[in-house]
Structure formats: C-alpha cells, structure tokens
Wavefront OBJ file of the C-alpha trace (Angstrom):
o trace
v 5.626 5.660 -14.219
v 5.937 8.484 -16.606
v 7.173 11.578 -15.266
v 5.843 15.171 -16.864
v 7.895 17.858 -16.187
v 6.124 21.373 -14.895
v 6.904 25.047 -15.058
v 8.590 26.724 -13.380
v 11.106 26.201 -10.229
v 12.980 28.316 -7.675
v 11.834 29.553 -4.481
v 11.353 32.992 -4.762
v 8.681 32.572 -7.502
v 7.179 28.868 -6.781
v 4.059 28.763 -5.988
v 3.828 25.165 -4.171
v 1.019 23.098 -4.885
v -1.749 22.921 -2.077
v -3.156 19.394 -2.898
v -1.187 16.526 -4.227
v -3.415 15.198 -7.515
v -4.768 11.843 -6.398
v -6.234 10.708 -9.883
v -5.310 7.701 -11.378
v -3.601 6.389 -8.374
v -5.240 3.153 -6.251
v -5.378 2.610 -2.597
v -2.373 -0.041 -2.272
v -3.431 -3.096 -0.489
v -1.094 -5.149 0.838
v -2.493 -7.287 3.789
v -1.059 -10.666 2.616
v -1.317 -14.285 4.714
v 1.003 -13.617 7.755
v -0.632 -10.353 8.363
v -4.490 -11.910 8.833
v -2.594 -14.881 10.398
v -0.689 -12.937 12.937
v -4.030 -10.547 13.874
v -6.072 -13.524 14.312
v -3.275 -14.928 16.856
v -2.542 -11.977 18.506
v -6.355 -11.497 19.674
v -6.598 -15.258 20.824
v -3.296 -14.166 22.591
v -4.997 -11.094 24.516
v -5.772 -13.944 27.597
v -2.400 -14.301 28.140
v -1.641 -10.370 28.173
v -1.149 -7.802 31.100
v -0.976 -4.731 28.702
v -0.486 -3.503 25.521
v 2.099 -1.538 23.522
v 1.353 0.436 20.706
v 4.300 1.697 18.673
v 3.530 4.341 16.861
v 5.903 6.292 14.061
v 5.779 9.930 14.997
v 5.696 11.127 11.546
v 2.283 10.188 11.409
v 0.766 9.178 14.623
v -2.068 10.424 13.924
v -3.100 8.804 10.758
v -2.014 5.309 9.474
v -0.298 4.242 12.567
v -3.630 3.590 14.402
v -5.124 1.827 11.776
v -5.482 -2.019 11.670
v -5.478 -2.666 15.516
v -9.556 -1.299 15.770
v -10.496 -4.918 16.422
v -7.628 -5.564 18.765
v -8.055 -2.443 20.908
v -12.196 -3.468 20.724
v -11.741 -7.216 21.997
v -9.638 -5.492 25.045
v -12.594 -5.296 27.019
v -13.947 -9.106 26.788
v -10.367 -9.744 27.865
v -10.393 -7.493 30.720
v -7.654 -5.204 29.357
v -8.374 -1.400 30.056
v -4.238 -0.566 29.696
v -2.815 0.578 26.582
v 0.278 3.074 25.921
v 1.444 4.501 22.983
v 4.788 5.504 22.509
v 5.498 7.994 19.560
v 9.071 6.955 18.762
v 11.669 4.719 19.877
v 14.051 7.128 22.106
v 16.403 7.075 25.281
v 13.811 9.349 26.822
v 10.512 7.507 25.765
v 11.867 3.524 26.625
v 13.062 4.576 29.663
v 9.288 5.205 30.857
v 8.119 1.944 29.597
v 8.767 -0.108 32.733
v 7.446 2.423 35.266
v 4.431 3.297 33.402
v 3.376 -0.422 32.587
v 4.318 -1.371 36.100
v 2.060 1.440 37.477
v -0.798 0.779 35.039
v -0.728 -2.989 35.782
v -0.404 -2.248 39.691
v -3.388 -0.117 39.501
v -5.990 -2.716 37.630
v -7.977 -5.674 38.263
v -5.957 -8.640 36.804
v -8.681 -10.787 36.466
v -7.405 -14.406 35.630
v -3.424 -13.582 35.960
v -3.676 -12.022 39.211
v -1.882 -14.483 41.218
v 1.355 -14.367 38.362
v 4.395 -12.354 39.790
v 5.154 -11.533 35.945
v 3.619 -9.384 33.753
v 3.395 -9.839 29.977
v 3.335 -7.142 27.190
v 2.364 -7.252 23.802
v 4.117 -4.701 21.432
v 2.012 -4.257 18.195
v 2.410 -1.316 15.190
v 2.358 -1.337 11.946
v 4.471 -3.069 9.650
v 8.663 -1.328 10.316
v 7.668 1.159 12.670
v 10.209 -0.085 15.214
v 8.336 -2.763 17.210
v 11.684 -4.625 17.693
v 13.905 -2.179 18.173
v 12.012 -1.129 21.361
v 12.017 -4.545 22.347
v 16.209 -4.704 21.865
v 16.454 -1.348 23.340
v 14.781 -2.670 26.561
v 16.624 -5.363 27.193
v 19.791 -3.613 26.587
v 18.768 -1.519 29.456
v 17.168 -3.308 31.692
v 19.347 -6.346 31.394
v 22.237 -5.565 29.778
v 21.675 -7.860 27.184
v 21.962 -8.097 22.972
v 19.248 -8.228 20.651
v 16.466 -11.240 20.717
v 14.832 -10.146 17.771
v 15.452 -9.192 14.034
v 15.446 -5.745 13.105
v 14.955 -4.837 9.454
v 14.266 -1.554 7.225
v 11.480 -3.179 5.009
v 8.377 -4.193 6.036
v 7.393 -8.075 6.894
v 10.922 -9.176 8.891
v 8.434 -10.277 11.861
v 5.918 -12.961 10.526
v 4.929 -14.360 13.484
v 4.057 -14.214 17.011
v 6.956 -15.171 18.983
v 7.714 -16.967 21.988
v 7.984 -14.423 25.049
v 11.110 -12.175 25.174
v 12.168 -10.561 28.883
v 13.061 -7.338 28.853
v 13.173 -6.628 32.491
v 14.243 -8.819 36.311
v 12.610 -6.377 38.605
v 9.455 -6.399 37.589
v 10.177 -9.905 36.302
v 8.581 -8.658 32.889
v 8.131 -10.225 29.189
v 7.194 -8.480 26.022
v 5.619 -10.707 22.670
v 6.931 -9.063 19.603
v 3.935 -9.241 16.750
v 4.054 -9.273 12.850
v 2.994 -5.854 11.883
v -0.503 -5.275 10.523
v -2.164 -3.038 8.435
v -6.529 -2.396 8.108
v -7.102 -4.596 4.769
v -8.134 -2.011 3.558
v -6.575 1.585 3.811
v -9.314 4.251 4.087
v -7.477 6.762 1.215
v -5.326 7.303 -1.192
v -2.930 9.606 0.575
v -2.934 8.050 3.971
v -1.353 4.779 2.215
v 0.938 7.266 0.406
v 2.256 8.239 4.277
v 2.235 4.659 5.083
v 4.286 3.897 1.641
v 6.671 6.908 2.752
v 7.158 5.533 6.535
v 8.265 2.270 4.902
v 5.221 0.682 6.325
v 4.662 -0.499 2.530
v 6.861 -2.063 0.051
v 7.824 0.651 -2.312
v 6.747 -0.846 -5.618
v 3.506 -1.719 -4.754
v 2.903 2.318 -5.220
v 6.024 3.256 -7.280
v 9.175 4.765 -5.823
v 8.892 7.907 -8.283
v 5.068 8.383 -7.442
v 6.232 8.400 -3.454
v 9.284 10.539 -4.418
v 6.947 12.864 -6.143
v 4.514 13.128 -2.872
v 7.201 13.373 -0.547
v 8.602 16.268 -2.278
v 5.068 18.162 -2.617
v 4.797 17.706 1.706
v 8.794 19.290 2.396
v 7.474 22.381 0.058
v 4.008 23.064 1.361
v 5.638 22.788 4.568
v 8.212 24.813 3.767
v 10.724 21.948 4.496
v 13.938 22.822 2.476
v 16.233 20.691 4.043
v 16.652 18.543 0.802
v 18.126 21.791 -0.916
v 21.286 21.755 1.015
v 21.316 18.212 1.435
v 21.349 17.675 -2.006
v 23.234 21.036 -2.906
v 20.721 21.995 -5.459
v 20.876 25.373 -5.164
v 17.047 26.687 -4.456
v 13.516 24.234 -3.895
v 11.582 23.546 -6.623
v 8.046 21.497 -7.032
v 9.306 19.479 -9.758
v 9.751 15.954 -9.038
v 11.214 15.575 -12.541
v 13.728 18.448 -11.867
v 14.580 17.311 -8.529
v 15.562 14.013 -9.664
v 17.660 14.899 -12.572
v 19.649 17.053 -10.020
v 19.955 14.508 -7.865
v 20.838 11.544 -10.190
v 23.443 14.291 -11.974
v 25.109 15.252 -8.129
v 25.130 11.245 -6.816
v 26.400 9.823 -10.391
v 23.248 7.512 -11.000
v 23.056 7.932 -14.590
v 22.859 5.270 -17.550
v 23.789 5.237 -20.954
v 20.738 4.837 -23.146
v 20.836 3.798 -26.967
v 18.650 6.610 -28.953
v 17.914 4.852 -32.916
v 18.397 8.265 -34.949
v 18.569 8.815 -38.865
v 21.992 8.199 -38.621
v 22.495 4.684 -37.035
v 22.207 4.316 -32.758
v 23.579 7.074 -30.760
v 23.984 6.913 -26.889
v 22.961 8.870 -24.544
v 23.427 9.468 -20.671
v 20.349 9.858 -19.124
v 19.430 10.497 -15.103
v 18.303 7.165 -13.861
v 15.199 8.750 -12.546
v 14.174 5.254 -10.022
v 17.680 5.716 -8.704
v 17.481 9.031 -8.021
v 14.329 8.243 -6.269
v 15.308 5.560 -4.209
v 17.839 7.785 -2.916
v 15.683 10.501 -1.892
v 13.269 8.362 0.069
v 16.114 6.322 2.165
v 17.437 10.060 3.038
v 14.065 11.148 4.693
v 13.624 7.855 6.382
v 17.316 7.999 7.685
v 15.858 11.448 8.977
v 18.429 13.458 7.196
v 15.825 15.898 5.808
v 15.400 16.391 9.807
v 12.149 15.744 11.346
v 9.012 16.227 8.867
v 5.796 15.331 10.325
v 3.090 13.747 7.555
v 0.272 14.427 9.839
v 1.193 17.819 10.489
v -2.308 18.953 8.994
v -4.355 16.781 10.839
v -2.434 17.931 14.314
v -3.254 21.757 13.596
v -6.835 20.490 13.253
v -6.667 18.301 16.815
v -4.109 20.794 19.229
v -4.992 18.491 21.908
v -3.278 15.397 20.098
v -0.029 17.776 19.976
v -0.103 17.367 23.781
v 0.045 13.837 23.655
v 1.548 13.038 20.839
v 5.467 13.835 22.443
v 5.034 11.211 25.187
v 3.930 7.648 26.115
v 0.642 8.548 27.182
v -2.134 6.138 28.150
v -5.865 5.315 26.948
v -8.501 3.512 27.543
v -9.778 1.581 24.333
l 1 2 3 4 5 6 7 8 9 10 11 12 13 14 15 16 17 18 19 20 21 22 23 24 25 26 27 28 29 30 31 32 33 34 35 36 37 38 39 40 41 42 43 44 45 46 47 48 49 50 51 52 53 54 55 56 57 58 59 60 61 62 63 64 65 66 67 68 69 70 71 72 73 74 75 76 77 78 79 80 81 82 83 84 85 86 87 88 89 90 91 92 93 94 95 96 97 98 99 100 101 102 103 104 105 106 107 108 109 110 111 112 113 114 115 116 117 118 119 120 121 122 123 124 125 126 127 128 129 130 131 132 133 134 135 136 137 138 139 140 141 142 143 144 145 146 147 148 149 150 151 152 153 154 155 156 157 158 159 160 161 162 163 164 165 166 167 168 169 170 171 172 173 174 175 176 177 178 179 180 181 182 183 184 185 186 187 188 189 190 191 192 193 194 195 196 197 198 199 200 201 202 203 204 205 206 207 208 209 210 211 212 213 214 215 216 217 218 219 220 221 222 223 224 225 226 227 228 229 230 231 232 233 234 235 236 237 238 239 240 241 242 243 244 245 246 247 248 249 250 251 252 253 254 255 256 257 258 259 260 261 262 263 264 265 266 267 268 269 270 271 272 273 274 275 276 277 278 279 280 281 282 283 284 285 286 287 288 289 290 291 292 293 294 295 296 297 298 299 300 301 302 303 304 305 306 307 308 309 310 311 312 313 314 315 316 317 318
C-alpha cells in the first residue's frame, strides 16, 4: 500500500481527523473451511450443553465480538438453553465468577434432557484470538491446580476444531468445550472488520498492516489517546501515519538500504522500512502498552446502559 504523506503534525495545531476515509478499501472476508465446519458442529453440539460462554474482547464488545454466533444464540431455544454469560476480558476478577455464576444459572433452570447428570458442560465460543483458551487454562489453574489443556496462540485460527471436553472444576464436577473461533461470513462494514483486523481477530495481510496502522493511529488521536508519544519518544502526536512510522522505524532501527538508479550509476539509500515500523506499532497496542483504548468507545456513548454491563460477566437471555 502506498502511503501519502499529509500536512501538518504536532499537537497544539492538529486538527485530528473525525472520520477515517473508507474508499477504496473492501470488507475482508475471511471465513475459511474450519470456521463453517466448526459452527455447524458446535450447534449440533448445543444437546450436549448446560450453558454457554461468550468471550468477548473488551476493546470492542460492543461491535465485532457479537457477530457470527446470531445463529448459535437463535438455535438456544430449540435446545432448551436460556443461559448465556459474557465475560468482557480474561481477568483474576472476571474468571473467578465463572463457576458461581454458571453454577447458579444452571441450578436455577429446567435441564430438560441432562437433568439427571451431576456434571455440567460449558461451551466457550468468541471470535477468532479473543482469549477463548486462555480462560479455559486460567480455570483450571484455579480450580484444579492444574497446567494448560489447550493451545494458546496470538494469531487467529490455533483452535480448528471442537475438542474433546476439558474440566476445569471438581466441585461442581464441571467441563468446558473449547471452539474454533468464528466470524459472520460476512462482516457488516468496512470499519468494524478494521476493529476486528486491529483485535487480531483477522490475519493482518488480508487488510494490510500499514492500512490497520494508519486506522489505529486516527482512533488514539480522536480519542485523544497519546500514549504512543511517550512510548515511542516522538516528541508530540501527529495524524500522519507516514510520519509516525518514519519516527518509529528511525527510533527501533528498522531501516533498509535501498538501491536508487541516478544519472550517475546506483546510489543507496536508507530508507524507514515502513511494514516494519507498522508491525511494531500494532503488537504494542495489542500487548496493551498504549494502555487500554476502547474501539467501540463511540458506540458505548450512544448505548450508556451497555457501559453498565460491559465491566462484568453479566447474563442474557438470547
């Protein structure tokens, strides 16, 4: 992707861009074979399901996360199913609620056809690296003191499959099924799979790691989220993605010599290494090193009574 360099930078006169320009970019769609495999198993595998766990990425829990799970959350009622929590983020404070809440949701319904089991099964779905396994590690560590049982990865795709049931828990004797993560096949807009792409729900290069660069550094401004200035030691914020990254490549060293054909005969020149530099700025936001930023910070202002819910496992009926 070519990068165009615009005006002019520096805090105290930038004025930050209020919409990010959409043209020219598609709506990536990545829903390949083990996603429609996995979301065709995992409703045939409803029947065998107390309750359901929806992992959701707080940075935008409102948006993408939900999507891709509407005929899931629909087929809940043929099944029975009325229980459903979602938990914002993988934290001490959130995991330690799972058991109690599921236990108390599951105690309080009709159980239809597994009534008579003493064990209660969870399924834990998401979207694709938004932590599905890591609460599953995390609850066996404490509930049974044990190690991981499943892989945990920072790309998208590391769980293909429907496993075989994982305990997490003696007292309720309790099992969790760890689930590929899915996304709609088709994502309703441009810049809700841009929030996707940034959340690593995406592979980057299926939308280009300067074009997410570019959109993550147009959300820090307009939400006057400098924490990339210090991080980075640039100096002041500026709205140029093309800037930004030359600083960056210059301050980290990821710079390349390029061969320039003059009058004279080949000349070479260093030049920033622009991808690099872009890479590098994405992994530091996921890593949450640019602090918390919330993607869906727009669409919380315009529901306050999501805010409420949206710093808690909370529970829904579908």
């Amino acid at each position: 992707m070519r990068l165009i360099p615009r005006a002019l930078c520096g805090a105290a006169r930038a004025a930050w861009r209020e919409s990010f320009p959409l043209g020219g970019h598609a709506v990536a769609r990545w829903f390949p074979g083990h996603m429609a495999k996995g979301l065709k198993k995992m409703q045939s595998s409803l029947k065998l399901v107390d309750c359901i766990i929806e992992v959701h990425d707080a940075r935008i829990s409102f948006g993408g996360c939900g999507m891709g799970f509407i005929k899931i959350i629909r087929h809940l009622e043929g099944e029975g199913l009325k229980n459903v929590i979602f938990t914002n983020c993988v934290k001490d404070e959130n995991v330690k609620q799972i058991v109690p809440m599921v236990t108390e949701l599951i105690g309080s319904s009709y159980r239809y056809h597994r009534g008579e089991s003493l064990e209660y099964c969870i399924m834990v779905i998401g979207v694709p690296n938004v932590g599905k396994s890591s609460l599953i590690n995390s609850l066996r560590r404490q509930h049974l003191r044990k190690g991981k049982a499943t892989r945990v990865g920072g790309e998208p795709g590391i769980t293909r499959a429907v496993m075989s049931r994982i305990q997490v828990c003696e007292r309720p004797l309790m099992f969790l099924l760890d689930t590929p993560g899915v996304l709609a096949p088709r994502i309703e807009s441009v810049e809700t799979g841009l929030k996707l792409a940034l959340c690593g729900t995406v592979l980057d290069h299926l939308v280009g790691e300067e074009t997410l660069a570019d959109y993550l550094l147009y959300t820090l401004n307009r939400h006057e989220l400098f924490g990339y200035v210090q991080h980075y030691g640039l100096g002041e914020a500026c709205d140029d993605i093309v800037s930004v990254l030359k600083r960056v490549a210059v301050k980290l060293g990821k710079t390349q010599k390029v061969k320039v054909l003059t009058g004279t005969g080949d000349v070479n020149v260093i030049q920033p290494n622009y991808p690099a530099a872009a890479r590098d700025f994405l992994r530091t936001f996921r890593s949450g090193l640019l602090g918390p930023v919330m993607l869906d910070r727009d669409t919380l202002q315009s529901h306050p009574s999501a805010g409420a819910q949206g710093h808690r496992p909370a529970e829904t009926d579908p």
